[in-house]
N, C-alpha and C positions, 0 to 999 in steps of 0.2 A: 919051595913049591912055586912052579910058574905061572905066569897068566895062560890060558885054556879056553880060550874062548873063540869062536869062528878061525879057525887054522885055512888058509889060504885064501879066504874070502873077503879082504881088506884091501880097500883100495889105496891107501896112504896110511900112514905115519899119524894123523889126527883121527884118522876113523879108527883104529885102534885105540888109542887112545882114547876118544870120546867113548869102545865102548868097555873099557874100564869103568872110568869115570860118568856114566851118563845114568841120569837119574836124579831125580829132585834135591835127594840128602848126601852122594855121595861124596859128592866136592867137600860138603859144610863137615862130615864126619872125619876125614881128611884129616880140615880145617880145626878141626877140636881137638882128635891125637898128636897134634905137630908139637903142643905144650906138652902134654903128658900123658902117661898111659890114661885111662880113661873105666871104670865100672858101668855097665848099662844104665843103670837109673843118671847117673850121671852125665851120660851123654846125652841118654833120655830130655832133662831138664837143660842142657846147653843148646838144644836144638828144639825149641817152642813149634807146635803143630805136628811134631814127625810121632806117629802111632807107633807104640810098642812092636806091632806084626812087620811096620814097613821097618825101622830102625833094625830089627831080628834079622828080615832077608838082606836088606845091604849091607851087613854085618859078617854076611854067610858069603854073601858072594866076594865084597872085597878080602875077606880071609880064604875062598878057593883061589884068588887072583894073586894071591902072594903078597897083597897090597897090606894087610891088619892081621896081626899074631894076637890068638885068643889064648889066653893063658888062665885055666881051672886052678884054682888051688885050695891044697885036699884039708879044709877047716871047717867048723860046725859055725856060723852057716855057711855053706859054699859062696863063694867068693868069685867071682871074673872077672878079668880086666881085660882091657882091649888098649893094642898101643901099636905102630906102625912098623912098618919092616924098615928095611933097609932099602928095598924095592919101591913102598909107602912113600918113606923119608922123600926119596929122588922124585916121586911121581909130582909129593908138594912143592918141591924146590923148582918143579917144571913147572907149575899154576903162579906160580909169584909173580911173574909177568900178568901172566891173566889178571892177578888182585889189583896191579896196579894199575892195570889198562880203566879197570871200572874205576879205581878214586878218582882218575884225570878225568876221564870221560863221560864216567856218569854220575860220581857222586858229586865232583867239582873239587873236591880239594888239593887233588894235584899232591899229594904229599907221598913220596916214597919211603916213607919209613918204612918200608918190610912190613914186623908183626907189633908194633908199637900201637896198634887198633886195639889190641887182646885185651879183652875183660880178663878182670882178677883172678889169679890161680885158685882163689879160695871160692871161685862161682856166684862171687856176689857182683852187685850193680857199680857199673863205673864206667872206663874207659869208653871209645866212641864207637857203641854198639849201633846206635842207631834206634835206639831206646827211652824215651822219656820226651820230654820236650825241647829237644836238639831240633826240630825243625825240619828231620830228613826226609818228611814225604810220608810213607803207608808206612806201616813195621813189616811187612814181610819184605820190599825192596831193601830198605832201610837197614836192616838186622843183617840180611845176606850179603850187601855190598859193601857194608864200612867194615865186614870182617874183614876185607882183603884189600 
């Protein structure tokens, strides 16, 4: 499935793109399937602030974009998982630059390690989320820029 969205009404290459990508959680949801496929509640809890209703539509829109493959499977309880395309994969791989424009620039640290920011596969506290007493300013700047 393609992206579908304003067919000849794009003036460049970014304005496409931003309108994939635009919208408060879609970047950071992205940013969370790049590890692993992902359950709702799950992504739910890796994404602090984002409401059940908003998480649901950019869930719906990024799976009409081709961007996140929603996968039902047929078990008592039903079960969903959400994990990236192949489309996805490439859109993240294009934001990497972006991640690392904010360490250098706005969080200070300058470090290009790629994804060596990621909190723990098992969803607990660690790594440099930008969480606790690390000193990085508010938690919503804080959380959103040391993911990348």
């Amino acid at each position: 499935m393609g992206i579908a969205r304003r067919p000849g009404a794009y003036v460049c290459g970014i304005d496409a793109a931003m309108d994939v990508i635009g919208g408060k959680w879609k970047v950071l949801i992205l940013w969370a399937l790049d590890e692993r496929p992902c359950r709702f509640g799950e992504l739910r809890r890796n994404l602090p602030g984002v409401t059940e209703k908003v998480l649901a539509a950019q869930l719906r829109e990024l799976e009409a974009d081709g961007i996140v493959h929603r996968e039902a499977f047929e078990e008592v309880p039903p079960r969903v998982e959400y994990s990236l395309t192949p489309l996805g994969a490439s859109l993240n791989a294009a934001l990497a630059p972006l991640g690392a424009w904010g360490r250098e620039h706005i969080i200070g640290t300058g470090d290009d390690a790629g994804h060596g920011d990621r909190p723990p596969a098992d969803g607990g506290e660690g790594g440099d989320r930008g969480e606790g007493g690390d000193g990085g300013g508010d938690g919503e700047h804080s959380r959103v820029d040391a993911r990348r």
